[in-house]
ZADO-1210 file (C-alpha; in nm, 4 decimals, padded with zeros to 6 digits):
<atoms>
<atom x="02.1653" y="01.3182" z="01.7581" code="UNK" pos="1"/>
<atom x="02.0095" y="01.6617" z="01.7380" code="UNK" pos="2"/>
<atom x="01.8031" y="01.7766" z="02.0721" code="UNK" pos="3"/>
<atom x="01.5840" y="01.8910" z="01.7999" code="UNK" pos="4"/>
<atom x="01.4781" y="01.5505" z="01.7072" code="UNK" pos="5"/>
<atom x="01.3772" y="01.4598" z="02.0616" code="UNK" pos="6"/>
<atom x="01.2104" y="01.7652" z="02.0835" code="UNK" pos="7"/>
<atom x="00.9667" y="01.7681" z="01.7806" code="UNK" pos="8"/>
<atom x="00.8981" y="01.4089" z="01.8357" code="UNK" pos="9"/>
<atom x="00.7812" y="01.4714" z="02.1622" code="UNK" pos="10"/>
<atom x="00.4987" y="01.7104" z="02.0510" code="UNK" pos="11"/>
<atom x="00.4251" y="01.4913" z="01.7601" code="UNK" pos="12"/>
<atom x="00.4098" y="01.2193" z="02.0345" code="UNK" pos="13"/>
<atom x="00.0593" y="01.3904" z="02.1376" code="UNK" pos="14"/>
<atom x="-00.2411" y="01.2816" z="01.9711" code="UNK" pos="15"/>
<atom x="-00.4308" y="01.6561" z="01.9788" code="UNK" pos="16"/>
<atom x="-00.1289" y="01.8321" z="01.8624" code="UNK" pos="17"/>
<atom x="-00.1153" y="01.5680" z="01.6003" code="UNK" pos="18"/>
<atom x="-00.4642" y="01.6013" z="01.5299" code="UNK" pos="19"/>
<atom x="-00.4572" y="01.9920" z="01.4946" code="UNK" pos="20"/>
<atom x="-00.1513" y="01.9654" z="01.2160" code="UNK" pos="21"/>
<atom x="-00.3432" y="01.7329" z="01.0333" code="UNK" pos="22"/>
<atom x="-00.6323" y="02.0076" z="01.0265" code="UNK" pos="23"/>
<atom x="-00.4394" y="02.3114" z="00.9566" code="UNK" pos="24"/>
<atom x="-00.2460" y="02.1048" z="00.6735" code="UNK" pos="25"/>
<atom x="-00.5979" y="02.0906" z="00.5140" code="UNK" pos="26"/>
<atom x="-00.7609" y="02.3980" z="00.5394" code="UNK" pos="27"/>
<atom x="-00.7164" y="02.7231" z="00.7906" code="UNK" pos="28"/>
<atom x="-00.9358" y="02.8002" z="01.0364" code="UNK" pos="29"/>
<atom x="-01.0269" y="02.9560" z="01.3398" code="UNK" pos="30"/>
<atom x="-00.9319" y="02.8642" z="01.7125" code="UNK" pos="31"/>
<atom x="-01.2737" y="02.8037" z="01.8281" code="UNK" pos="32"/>
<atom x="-01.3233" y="02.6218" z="01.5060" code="UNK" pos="33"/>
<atom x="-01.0325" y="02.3518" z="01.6192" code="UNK" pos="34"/>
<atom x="-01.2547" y="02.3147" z="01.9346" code="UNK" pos="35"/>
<atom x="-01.5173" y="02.2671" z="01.8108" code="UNK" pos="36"/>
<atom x="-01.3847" y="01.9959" z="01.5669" code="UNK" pos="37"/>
<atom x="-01.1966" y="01.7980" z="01.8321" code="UNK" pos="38"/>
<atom x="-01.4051" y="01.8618" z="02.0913" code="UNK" pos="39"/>
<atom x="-01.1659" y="02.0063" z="02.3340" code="UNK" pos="40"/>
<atom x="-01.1800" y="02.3609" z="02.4971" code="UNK" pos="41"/>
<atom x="-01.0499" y="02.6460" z="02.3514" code="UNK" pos="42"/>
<atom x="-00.7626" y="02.6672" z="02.5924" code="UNK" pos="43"/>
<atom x="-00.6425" y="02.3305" z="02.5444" code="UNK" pos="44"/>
<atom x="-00.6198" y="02.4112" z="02.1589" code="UNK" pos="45"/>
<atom x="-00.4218" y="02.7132" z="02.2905" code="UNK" pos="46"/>
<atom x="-00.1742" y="02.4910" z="02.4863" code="UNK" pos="47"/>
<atom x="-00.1651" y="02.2658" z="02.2023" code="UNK" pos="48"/>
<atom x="-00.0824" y="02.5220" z="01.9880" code="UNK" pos="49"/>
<atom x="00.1622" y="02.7384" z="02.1523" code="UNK" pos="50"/>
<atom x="00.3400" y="02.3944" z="02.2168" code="UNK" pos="51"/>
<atom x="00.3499" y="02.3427" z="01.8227" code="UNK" pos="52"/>
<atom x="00.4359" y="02.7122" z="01.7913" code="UNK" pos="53"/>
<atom x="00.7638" y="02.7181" z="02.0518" code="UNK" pos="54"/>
<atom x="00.8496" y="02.3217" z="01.8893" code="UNK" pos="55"/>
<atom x="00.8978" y="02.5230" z="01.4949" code="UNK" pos="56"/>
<atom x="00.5650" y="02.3736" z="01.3541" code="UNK" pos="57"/>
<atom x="00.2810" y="02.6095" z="01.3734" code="UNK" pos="58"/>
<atom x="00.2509" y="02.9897" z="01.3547" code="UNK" pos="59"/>
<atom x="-00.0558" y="03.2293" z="01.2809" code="UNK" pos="60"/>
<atom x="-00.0930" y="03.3989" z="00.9533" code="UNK" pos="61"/>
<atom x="-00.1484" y="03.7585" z="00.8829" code="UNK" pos="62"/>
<atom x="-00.5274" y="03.7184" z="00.9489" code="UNK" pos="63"/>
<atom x="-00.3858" y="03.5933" z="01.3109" code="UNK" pos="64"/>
<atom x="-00.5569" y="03.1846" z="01.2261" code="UNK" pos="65"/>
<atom x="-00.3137" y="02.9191" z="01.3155" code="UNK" pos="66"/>
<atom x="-00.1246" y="02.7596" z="01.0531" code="UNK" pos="67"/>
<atom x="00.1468" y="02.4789" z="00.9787" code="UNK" pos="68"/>
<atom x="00.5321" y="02.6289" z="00.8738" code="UNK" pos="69"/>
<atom x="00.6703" y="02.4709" z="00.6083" code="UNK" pos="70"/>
<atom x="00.8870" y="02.2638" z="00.8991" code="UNK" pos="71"/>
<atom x="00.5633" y="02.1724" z="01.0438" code="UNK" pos="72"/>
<atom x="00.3836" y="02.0266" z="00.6991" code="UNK" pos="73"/>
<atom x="00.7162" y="01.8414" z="00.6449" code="UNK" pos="74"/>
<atom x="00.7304" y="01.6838" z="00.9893" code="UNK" pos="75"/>
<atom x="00.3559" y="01.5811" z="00.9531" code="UNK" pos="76"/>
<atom x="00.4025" y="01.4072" z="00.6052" code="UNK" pos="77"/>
<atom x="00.6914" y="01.2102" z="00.7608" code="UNK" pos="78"/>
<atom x="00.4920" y="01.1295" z="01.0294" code="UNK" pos="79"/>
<atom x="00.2914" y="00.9153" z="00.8263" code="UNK" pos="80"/>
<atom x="00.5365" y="00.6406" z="00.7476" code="UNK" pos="81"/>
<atom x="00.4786" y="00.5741" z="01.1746" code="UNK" pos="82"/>
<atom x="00.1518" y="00.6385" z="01.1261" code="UNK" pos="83"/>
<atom x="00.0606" y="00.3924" z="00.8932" code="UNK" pos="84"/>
<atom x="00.3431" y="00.1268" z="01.0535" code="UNK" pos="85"/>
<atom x="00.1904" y="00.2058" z="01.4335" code="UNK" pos="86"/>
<atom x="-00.1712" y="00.1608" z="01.3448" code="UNK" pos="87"/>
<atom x="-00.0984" y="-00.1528" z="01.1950" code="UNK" pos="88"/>
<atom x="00.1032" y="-00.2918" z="01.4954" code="UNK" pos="89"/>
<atom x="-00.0624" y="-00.6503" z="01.5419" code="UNK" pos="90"/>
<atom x="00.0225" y="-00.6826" z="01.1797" code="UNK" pos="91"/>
<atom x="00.3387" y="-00.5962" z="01.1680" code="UNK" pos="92"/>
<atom x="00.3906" y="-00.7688" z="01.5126" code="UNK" pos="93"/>
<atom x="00.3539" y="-01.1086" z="01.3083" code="UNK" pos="94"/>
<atom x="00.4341" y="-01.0326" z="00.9227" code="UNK" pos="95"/>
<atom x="00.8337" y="-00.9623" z="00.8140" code="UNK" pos="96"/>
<atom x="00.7933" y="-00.6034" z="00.5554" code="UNK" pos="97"/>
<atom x="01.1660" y="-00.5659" z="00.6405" code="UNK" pos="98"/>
<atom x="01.2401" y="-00.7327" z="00.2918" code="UNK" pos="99"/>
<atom x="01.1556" y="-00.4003" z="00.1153" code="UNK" pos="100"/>
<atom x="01.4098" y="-00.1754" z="-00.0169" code="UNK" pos="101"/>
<atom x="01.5171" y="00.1236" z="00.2357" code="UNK" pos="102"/>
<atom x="01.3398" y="00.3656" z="-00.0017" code="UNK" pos="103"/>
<atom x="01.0323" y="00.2361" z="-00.0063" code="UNK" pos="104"/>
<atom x="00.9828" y="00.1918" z="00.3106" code="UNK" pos="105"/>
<atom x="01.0520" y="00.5689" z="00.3321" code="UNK" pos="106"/>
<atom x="00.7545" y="00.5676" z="00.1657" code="UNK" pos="107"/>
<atom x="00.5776" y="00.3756" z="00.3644" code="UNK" pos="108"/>
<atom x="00.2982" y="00.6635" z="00.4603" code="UNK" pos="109"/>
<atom x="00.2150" y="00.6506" z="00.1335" code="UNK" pos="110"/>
<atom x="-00.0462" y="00.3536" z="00.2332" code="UNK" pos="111"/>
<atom x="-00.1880" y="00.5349" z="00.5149" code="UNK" pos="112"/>
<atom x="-00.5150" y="00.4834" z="00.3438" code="UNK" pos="113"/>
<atom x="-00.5049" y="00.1194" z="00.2996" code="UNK" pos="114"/>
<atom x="-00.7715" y="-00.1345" z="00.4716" code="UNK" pos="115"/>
<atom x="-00.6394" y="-00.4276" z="00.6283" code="UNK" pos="116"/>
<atom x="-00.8122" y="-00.7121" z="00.5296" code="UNK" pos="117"/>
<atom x="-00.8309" y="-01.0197" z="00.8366" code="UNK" pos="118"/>
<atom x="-01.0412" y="-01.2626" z="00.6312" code="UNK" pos="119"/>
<atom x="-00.8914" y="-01.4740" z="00.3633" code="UNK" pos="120"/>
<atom x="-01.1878" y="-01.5512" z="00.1926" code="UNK" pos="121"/>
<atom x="-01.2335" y="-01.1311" z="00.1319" code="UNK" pos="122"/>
<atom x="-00.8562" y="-01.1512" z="-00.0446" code="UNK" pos="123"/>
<atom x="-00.9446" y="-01.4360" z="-00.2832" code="UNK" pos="124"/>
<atom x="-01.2700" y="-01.2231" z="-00.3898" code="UNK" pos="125"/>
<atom x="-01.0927" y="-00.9001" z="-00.4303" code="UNK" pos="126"/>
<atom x="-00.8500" y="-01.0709" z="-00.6551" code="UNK" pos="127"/>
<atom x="-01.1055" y="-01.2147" z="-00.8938" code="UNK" pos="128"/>
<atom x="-01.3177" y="-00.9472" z="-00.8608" code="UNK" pos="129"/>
<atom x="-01.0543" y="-00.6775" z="-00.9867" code="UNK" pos="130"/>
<atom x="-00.9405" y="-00.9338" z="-01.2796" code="UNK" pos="131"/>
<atom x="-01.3171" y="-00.8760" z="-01.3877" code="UNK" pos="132"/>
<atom x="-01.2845" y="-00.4876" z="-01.3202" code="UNK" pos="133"/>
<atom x="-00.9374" y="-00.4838" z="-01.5088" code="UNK" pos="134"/>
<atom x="-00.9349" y="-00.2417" z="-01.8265" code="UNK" pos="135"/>
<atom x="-00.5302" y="-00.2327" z="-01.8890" code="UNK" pos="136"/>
<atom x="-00.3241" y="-00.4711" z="-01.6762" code="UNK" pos="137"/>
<atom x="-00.3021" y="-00.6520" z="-01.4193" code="UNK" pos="138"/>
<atom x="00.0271" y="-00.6682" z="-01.1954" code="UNK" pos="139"/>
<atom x="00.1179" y="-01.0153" z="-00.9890" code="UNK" pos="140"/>
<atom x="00.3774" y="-01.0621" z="-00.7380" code="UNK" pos="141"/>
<atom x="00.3798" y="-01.4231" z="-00.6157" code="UNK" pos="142"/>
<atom x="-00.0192" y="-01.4561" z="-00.5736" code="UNK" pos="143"/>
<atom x="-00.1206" y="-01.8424" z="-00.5632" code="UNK" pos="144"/>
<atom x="-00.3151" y="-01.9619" z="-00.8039" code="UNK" pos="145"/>
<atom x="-00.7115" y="-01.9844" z="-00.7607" code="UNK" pos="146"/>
<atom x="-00.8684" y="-02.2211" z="-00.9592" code="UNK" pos="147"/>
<atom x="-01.1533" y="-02.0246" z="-00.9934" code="UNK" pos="148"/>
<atom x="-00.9674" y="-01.7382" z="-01.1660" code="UNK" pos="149"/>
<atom x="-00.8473" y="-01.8972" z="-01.4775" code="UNK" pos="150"/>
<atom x="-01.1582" y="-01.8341" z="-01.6422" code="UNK" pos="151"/>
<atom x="-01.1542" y="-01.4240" z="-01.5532" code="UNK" pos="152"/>
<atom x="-00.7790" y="-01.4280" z="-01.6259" code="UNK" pos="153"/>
<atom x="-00.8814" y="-01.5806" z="-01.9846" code="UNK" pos="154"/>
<atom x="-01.1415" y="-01.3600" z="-02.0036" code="UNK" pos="155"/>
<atom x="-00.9285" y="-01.0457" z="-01.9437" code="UNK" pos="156"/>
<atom x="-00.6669" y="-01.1213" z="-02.1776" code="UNK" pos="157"/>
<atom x="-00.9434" y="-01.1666" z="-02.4293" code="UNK" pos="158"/>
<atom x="-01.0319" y="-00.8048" z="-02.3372" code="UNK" pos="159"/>
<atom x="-00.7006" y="-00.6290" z="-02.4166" code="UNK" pos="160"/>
<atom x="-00.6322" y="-00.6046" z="-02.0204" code="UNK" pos="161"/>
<atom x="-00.2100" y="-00.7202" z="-02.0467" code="UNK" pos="162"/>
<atom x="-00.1368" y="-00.9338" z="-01.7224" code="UNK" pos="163"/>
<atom x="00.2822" y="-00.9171" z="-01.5656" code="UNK" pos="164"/>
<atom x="00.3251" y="-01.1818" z="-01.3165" code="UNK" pos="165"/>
<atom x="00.6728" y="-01.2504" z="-01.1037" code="UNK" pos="166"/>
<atom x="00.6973" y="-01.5566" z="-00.9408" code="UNK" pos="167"/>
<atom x="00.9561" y="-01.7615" z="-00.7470" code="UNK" pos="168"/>
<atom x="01.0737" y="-02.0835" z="-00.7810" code="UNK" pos="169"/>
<atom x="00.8287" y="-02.2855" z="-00.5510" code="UNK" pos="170"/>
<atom x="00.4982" y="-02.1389" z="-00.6788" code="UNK" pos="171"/>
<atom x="00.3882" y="-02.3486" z="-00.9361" code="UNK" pos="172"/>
<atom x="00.0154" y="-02.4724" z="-01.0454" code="UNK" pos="173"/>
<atom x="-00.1511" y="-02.7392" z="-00.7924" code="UNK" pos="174"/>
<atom x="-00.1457" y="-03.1095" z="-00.9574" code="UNK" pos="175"/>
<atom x="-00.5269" y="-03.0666" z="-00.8167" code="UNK" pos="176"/>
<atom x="-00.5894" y="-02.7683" z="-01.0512" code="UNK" pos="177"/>
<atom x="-00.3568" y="-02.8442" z="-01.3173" code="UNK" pos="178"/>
<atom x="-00.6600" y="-03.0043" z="-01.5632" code="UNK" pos="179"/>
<atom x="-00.8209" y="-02.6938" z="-01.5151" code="UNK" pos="180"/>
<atom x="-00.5530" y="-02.4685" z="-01.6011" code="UNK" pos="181"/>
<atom x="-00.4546" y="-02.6896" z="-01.9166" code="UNK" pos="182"/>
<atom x="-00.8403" y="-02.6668" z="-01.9984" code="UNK" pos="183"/>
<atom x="-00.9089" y="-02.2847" z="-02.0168" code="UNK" pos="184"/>
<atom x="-00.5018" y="-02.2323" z="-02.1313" code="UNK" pos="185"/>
<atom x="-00.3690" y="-02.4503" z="-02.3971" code="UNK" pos="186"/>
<atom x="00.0290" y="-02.4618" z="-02.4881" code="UNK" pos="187"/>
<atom x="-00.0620" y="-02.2901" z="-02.8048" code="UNK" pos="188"/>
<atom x="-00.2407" y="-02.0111" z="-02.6459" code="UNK" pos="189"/>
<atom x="-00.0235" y="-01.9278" z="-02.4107" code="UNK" pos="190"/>
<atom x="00.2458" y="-01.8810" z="-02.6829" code="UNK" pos="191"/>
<atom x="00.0078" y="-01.6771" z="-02.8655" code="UNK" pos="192"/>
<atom x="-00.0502" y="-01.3811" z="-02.6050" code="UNK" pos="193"/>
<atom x="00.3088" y="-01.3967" z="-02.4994" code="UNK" pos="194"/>
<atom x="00.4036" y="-01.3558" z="-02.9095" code="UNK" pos="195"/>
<atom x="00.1747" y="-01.0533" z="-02.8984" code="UNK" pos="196"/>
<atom x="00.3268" y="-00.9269" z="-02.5553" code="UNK" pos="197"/>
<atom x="-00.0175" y="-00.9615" z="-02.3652" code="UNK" pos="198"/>
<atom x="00.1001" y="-01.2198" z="-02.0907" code="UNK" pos="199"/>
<atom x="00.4687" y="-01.1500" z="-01.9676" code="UNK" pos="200"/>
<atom x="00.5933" y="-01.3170" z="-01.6897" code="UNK" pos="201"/>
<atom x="00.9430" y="-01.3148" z="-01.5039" code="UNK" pos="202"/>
<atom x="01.1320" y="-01.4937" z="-01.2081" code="UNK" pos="203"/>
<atom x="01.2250" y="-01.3348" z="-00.8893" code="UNK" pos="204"/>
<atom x="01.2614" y="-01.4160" z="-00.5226" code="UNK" pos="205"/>
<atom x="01.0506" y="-01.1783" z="-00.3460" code="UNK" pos="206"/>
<atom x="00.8921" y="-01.1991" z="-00.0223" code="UNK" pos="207"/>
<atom x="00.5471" y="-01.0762" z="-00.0545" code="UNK" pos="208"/>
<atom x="00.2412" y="-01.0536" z="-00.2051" code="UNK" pos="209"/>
<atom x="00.1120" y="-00.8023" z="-00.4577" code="UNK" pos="210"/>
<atom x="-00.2051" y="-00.8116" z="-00.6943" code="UNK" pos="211"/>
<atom x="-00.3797" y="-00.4748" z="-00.8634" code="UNK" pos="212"/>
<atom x="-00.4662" y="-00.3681" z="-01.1505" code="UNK" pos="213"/>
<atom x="-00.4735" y="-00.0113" z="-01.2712" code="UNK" pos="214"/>
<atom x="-00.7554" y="00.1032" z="-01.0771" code="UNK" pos="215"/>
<atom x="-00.7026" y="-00.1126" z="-00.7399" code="UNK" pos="216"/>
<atom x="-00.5182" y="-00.3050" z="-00.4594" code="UNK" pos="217"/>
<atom x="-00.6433" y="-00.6298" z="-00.4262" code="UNK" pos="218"/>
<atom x="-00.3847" y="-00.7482" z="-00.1989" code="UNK" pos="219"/>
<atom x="-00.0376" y="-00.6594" z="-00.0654" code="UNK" pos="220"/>
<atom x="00.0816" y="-00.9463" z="00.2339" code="UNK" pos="221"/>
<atom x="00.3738" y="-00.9982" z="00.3657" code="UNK" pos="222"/>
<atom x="00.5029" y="-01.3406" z="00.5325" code="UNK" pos="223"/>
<atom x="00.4732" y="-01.4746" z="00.8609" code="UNK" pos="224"/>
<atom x="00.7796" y="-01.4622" z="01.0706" code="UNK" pos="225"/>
<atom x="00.8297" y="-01.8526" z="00.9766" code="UNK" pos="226"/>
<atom x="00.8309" y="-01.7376" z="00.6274" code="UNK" pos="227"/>
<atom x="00.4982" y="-01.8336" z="00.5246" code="UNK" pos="228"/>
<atom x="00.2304" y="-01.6876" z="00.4199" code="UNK" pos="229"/>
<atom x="-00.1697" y="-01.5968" z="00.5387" code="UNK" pos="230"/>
<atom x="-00.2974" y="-01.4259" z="00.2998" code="UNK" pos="231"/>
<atom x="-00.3589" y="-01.1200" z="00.5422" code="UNK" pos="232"/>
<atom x="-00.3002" y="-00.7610" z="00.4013" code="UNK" pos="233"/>
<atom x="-00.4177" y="-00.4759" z="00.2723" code="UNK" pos="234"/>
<atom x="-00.6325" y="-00.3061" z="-00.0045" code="UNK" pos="235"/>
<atom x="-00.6705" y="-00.0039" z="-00.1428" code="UNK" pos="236"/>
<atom x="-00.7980" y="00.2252" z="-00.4466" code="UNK" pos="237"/>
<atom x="-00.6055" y="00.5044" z="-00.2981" code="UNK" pos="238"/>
<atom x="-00.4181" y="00.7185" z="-00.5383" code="UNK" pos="239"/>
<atom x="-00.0543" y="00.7032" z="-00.3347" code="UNK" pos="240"/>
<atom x="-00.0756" y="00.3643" z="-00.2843" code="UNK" pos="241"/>
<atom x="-00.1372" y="00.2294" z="-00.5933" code="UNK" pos="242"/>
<atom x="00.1604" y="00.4547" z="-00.7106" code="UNK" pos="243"/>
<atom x="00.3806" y="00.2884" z="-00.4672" code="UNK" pos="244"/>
<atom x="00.2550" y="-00.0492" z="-00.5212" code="UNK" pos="245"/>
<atom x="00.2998" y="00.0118" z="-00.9147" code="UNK" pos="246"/>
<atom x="00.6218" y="00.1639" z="-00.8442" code="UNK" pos="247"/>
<atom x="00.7784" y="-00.1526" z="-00.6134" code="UNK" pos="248"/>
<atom x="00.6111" y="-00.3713" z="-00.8697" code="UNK" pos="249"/>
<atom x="00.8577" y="-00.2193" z="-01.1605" code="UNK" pos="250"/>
<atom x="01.1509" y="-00.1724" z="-00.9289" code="UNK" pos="251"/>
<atom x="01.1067" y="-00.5928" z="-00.8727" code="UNK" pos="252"/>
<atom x="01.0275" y="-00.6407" z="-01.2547" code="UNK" pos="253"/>
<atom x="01.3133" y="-00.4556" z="-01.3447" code="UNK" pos="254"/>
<atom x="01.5510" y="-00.7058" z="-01.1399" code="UNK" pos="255"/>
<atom x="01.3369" y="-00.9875" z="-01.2731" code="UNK" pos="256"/>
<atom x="01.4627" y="-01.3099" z="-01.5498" code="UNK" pos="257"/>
<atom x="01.2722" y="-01.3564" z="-01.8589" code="UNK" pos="258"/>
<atom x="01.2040" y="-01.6889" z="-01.7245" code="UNK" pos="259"/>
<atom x="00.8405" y="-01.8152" z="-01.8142" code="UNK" pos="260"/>
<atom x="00.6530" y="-02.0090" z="-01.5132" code="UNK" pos="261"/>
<atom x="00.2903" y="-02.0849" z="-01.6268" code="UNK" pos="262"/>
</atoms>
């Protein structure tokens, strides 16, 4: 492997260097303006930057500010895939996201502004909360079913909103909320927004979790390393993630049977 590599990952390894890219990929600005913003001296920004400078990654413009090269903006938006996987470590320390395909976890620093979520309860009300919030679909990967939402899913469908849910072959409908679900969805109804192509569902075997609707992340969770799940993840109404969310969604739907599971 390239020294090259080593090298630049060994200035990236450095939080103020890393800190100082991620400023001049925003705006430019002055050296006493980085010091004042990180709150180091004005020599340490030096050393920081003639570091980045000798590694390929910085320079000054013609107005003599410091600036990113092309090399440098590159590196940094790579960076973000660690980024995102490092400052979720405890996470990823217990759940299995090596089930995703290679080129999606390429993309992986596209999420850098999701919110974990720790609290189960916070999940559950994110995902009924977003089915009432819901103006053109909603997308479902394997999310259990919540009693409580049959009435909001009802309620959506009723509102245009077109729901796409993949499921495997052991998530099926609680006997304990199976009078409920019959309740609020009759056979005949369900045939009736599939006819008009506002409820499609398909069968996969996916490991994870995935529910959003056009506007927002309820939930993406990965299993335990047993296999199960916790119902732990992450939200977001970030622009990049819910285009990679939306995007893994299709690339699973794509692979997906016509199979019908409600």
């Amino acid at each position: 492997m390239s020294e090259n590599f080593y090298d630049v990952m060994f200035e990236a390894s450095n939080e103020e260097r890393v800190k100082i890219m991620r400023v001049l990929k925003e705006e430019e600005t002055s050296f006493s303006e980085l010091s004042r913003r990180l709150g180091i001296t004005t020599q340490e920004v030096s050393r920081h930057f003639n570091r980045l400078f000798e590694a390929g990654l910085a320079t000054r413009n013609t107005d003599g500010h410091p600036c990113l090269t092309p090399y440098g903006l590159l590196v940094l938006r790579q960076l973000d895939s660690v980024m995102f996987t490092s400052e979720n470590r405890e996470y990823f320390e217990r759940h299995n996201a090596g089930g995703l395909p290679s080129k999606f976890l390429n993309r992986f620093g596209e999420l850098k502004e999701m919110n974990y979520i720790d609290d189960i309860m916070v999940s559950i009300h994110n995902s009924v909360r977003i089915l009432q919030e819901a103006e053109e679909y909603v997308l479902d990967i394997n999310l259990p079913y919540i009693a409580s939402g049959f009435k909001h899913i009802k309620a959506a469908y009723e509102r245009g909103v077109k729901g796409y849910f993949m499921r495997g072959t052991d998530l099926n409908v609680p006997p304990e909320m199976q009078d409920i679900r019959n309740e609020v969805f009759s056979e005949d109804y369900l045939h009736t927004i599939r006819r008009k192509g506002v409820l499609k569902d398909r069968f996969i075997e996916v490991d994870l979790i995935l529910y959003m609707n056009e506007k927002e992340v309820a939930l993406l969770s990965f299993p335990t390393l047993n296999g199960n799940y916790d119902y732990r993840g992450f939200t977001s109404s970030d622009p990049m993630a819910l285009e990679w969310c939306r995007d893994l969604f299709y690339y699973y739907w794509d692979k997906a049977t016509g199979k019908p599971l409600i």
